[in-house]
N, C-alpha and C positions, 0 to 999 in steps of 0.2 A: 804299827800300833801294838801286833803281839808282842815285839822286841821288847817295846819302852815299859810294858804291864810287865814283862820278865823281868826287865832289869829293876823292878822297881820290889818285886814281890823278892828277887835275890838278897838286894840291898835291905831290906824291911828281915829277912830271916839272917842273914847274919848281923844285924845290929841287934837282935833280939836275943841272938845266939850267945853275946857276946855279954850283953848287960844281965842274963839270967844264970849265967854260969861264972866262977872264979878264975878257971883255968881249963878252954876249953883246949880240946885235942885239934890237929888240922890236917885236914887230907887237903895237898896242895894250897889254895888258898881258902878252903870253906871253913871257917869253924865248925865243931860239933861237940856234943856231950853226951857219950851212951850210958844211959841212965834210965830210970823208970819214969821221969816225974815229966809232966806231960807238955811243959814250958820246952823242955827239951828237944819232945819229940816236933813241937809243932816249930821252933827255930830252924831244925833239918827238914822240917816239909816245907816250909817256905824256900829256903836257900834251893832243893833240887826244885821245885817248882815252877822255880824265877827263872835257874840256868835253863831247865825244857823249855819254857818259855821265849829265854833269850836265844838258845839256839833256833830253836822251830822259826819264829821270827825271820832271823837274818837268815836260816833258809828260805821261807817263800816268799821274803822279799829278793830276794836272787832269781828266782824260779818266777813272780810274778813280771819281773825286770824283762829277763830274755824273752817271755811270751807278748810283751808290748812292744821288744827289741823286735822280734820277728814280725807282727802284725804289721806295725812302722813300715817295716822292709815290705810285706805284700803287697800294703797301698802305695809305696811308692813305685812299684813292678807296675801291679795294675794303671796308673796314673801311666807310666809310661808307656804301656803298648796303646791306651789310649790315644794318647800325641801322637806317636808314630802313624797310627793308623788316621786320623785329622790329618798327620800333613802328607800322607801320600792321597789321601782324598783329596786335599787340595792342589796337589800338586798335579794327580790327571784332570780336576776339574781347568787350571790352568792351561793346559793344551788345548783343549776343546776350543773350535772357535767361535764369535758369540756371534748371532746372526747382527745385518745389520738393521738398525734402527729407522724409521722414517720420519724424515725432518719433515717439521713443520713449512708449510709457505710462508715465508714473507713477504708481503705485498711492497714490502722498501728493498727485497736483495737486489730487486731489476734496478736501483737506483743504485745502492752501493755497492755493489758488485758489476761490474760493467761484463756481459757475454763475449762467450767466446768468438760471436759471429764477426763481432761489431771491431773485433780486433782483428779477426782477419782482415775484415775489408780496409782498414786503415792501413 
């Protein structure tokens, strides 16, 4: 957002720079006009104001980048010793053996399950 107000208040002082003067001077690509007349001065405050701007900008969008670039990286560190630590809990819970259960009576297993007795004696 700083960037785009930089680049906007640059492009806003060298179009000004450039319609208020005949033949302005140029340091690299800025126009300027060292003069008294106050059109003049306010073209060159605009233009360095836009560049601070544009620079400042796309530095702490750089500077805000890596600080979510690293954050990213923590939560997924943290996330992972999480897991790891779930599946070695799961993993001795695994071993442990689970008592057993007691079944219910059936009052039909003596019918569908024939004993053990009744096969010996045959």
């Amino acid at each position: 957002m700083i960037a785009i107000l930089g680049s906007v208040f640059m492009v806003a002082g060298i179009i000004q720079t450039l319609l208020t003067t005949q033949r302005p001077d140029w340091f690299l690509i800025f126009p300027y006009h060292a003069s008294s007349a106050p059109y003049d001065f306010l073209g060159l405050a605009f233009t360095l104001l836009g560049v601070t701007l544009l620079l400042g900008g796309v530095v702490l969008a750089i500077h805000y980048g890596a600080q979510r670039l690293w954050y990213s990286n923590a939560l997924k560190e943290g996330y992972k010793l999480e897991e790891d630590k779930l599946r070695a809990q799961k993993k001795h819970l695994d071993n442990i053996p689970l008592p057993e259960v007691a079944r219910e009576v059936n009052p039909l297993s003596d019918i569908l399950e024939p004993k053990a007795e009744s096969q010996e004696a045959s």
